[in-house]
N, C-alpha and C positions, 0 to 999 in steps of 0.2 A: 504494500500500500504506500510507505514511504519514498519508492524508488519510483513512482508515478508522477510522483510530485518532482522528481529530479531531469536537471535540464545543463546540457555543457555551460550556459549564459549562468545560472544561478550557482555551478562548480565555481568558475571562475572570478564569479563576486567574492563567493563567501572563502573559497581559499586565494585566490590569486591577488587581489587586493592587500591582505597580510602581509604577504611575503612579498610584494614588489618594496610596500612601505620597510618590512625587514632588512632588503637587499640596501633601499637608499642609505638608510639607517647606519648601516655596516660599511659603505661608500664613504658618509660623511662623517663617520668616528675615524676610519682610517685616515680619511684629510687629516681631520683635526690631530692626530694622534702627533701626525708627521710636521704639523706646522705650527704645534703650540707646545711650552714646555713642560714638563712633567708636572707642577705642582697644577699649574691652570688647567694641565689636561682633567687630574684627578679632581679639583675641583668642581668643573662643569662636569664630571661621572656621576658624583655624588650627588648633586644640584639633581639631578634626574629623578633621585629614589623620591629625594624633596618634593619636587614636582607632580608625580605621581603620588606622595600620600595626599598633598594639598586635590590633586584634580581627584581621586576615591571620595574626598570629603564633600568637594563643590556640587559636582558631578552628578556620584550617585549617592550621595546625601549617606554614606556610609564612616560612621566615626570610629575615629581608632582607640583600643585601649590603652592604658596609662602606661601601660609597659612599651607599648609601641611609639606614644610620644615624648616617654624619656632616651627612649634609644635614637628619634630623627631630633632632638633637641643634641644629642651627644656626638650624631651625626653631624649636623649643623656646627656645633664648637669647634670638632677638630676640622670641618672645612677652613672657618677662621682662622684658627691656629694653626695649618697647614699653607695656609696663603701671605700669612705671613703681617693679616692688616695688624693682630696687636700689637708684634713689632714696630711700626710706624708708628700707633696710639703712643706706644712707649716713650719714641724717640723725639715727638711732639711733645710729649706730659717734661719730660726731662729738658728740652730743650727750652722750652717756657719757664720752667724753675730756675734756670740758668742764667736766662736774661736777666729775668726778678729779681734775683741776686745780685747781678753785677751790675744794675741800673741801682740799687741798694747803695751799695759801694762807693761806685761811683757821683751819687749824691752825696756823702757826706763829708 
């Protein structure tokens, strides 16, 4: 009964569609692999899972459990702290102290 309803046009939506989007997919992570450095590659890897829990939530209105949003919040940290912005935070908070100081000094 099921195979009466099947048609090469409807094979081809429901599988070929997938996989063309899979092939691009696999295209343009090998670009990117090749043409961005390791920590931005992993970055935008991980940005993905991100993405994906955010578009489950929007989507299909489907929420995660607490376990699953301390692990994309842990996820999320070490993308920052792999990318290196608290570094900079750092070198900003420190360099402003510096000034402070020496504009201190120098006034008196």
């Amino acid at each position: 009964e099921q195979l009466q309803l099947w048609s090469p046009l409807s094979t081809l939506i429901a599988a070929g569609l997938p996989s063309a989007l899979y092939a691009l997919q696999g295209t343009l992570t090998y670009t990117a692999y090749q043409n961005l450095d390791a920590v931005t590659y992993n970055g935008l890897t991980q940005l993905k899972v991100l993405s994906s829990a955010l578009c489950c939530y929007v989507i299909l209105n489907k929420r995660q459990s607490v376990l699953q949003m301390v692990s994309l919040g842990l996820l999320m940290l070490s993308s920052v702290v792999f990318q290196g912005s608290w570094k900079d935070w750092i070198k900003k908070q420190t360099t402003t102290s510096d000034n402070q100081s020496s504009n201190n000094i120098n006034n008196r």
